[in-house]
C-alpha positions in Angstrom: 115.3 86.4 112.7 117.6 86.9 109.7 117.3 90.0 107.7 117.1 87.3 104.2 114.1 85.8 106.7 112.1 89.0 106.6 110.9 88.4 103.2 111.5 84.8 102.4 108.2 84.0 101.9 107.7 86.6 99.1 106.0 84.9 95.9 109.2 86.2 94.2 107.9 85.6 90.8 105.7 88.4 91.3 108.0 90.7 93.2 110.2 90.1 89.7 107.6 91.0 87.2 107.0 94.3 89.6 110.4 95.1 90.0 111.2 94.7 85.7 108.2 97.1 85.9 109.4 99.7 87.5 113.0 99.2 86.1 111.1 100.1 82.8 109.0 102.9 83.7 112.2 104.4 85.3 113.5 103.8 81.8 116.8 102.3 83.2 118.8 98.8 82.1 119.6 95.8 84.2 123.4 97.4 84.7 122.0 100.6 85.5 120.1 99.6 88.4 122.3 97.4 89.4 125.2 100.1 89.6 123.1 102.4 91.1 122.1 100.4 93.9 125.4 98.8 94.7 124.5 95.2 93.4 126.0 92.7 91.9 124.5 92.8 88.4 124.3 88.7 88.4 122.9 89.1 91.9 119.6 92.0 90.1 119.4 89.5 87.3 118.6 86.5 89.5 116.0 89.5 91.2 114.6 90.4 88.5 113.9 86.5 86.9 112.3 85.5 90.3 115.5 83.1 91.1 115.8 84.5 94.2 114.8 82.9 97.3 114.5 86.1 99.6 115.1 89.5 99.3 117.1 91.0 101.9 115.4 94.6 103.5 118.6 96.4 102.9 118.3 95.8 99.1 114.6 96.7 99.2 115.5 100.1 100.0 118.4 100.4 98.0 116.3 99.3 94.8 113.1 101.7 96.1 115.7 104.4 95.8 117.2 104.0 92.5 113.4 102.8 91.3 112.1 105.8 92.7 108.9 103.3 94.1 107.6 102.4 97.3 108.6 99.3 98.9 104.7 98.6 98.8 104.8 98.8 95.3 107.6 96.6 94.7 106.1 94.1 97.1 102.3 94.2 95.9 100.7 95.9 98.8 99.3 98.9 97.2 96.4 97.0 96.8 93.3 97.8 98.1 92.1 96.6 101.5 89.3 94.6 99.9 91.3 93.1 97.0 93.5 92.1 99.4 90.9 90.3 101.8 89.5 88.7 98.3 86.3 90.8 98.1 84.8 91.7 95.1 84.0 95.7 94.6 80.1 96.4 94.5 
């Protein structure tokens, strides 16, 4: 398996909307991030819109680095068990 396999089945929309989150919070631009963590700016903007097909691991971490984020946060699963299993809460 591919390392762009890993996560190719990511709904990449929602990884996007998370990972413009956390650029935000970090208080950091586009260029910024992309700099930081040795990407192609063109390359974090396509990331960042949800253009993207996959994500590759190595730019996970790179991005969790710079975000200061857990790769579960950037992938969406920091949510709880239940939520995850489609439970309500009592």
């Amino acid at each position: 398996m591919s390392e762009i396999e890993i996560f190719s089945n990511l709904d990449m929309r929602q990884f996007a909307a998370r990972l413009r989150a956390a650029r935000e919070r970090a208080g950091l631009t586009q260029t910024q991030v992309a700099l930081f963590a040795a990407l192609n700016l063109g390359n974090y903007n396509e990331l960042e819109c949800g253009h993207k097909p996959g994500l590759r691991a190595t730019t996970l971490y790179r991005l969790c680095q710079v975000l200061r984020v857990s790769a579960d946060d950037l992938l969406g699963f920091d949510l709880p068990m239940a939520a995850l299993a489609g439970e309500t809460e009592a």
